[in-house]
C-alpha positions in Angstrom: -5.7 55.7 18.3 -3.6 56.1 21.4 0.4 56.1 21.4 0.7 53.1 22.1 -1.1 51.8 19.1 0.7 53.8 17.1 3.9 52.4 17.3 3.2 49.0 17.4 0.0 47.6 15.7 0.8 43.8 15.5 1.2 43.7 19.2 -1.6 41.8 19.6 -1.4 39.9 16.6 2.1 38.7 17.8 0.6 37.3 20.8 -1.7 35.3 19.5 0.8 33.0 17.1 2.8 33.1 19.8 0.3 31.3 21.6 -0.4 29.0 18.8 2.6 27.9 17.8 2.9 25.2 20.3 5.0 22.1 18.6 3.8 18.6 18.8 5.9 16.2 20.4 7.6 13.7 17.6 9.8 11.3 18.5 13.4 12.0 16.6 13.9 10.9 13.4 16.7 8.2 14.5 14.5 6.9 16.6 12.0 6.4 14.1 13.8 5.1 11.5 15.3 2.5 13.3 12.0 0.7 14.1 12.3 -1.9 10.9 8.7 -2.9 9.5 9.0 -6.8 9.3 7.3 -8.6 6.3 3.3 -9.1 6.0 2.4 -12.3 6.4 -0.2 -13.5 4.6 -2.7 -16.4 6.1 -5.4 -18.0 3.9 -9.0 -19.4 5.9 -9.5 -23.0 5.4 -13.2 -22.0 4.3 -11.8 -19.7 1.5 -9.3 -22.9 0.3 -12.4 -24.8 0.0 -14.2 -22.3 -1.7 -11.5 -21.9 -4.6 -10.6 -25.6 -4.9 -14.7 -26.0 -5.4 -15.1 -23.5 -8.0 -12.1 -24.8 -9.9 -13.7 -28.4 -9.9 -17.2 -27.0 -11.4 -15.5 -24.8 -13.9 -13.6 -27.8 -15.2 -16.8 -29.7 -14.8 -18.7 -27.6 -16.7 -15.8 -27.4 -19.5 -15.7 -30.7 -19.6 -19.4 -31.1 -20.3 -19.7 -28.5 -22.9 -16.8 -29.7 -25.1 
């Protein structure tokens, strides 16, 4: 090993977390938190309406048969 080496043997590991410790960009944290999420709104299909009120009428149908 030279001199050099000697005295400082993380030389080289030091430089590469240098080099890898970029930081991402984040927005700051007011910032962030002052975005308010609204409500989800919900929205039902016309074709899935149909579909339950359908099912409801055979299942009463069919109860009404059987008893």
């Amino acid at each position: 090993m030279s001199e050099k080496n000697k005295k400082d043997q993380a030389a080289s590991l030091r430089n590469k977390v240098a080099t890898n410790t970029s930081k991402p960009q984040l927005p700051p944290r007011s910032e962030l938190h002052s975005q308010k999420k609204g409500k989800t709104k919900w929205t039902v299909s016309l074709g899935l309406v149909r579909i339950v009120v359908i099912s409801l009428l055979l299942a009463a149908l069919i109860v009404f048969i059987l008893w």
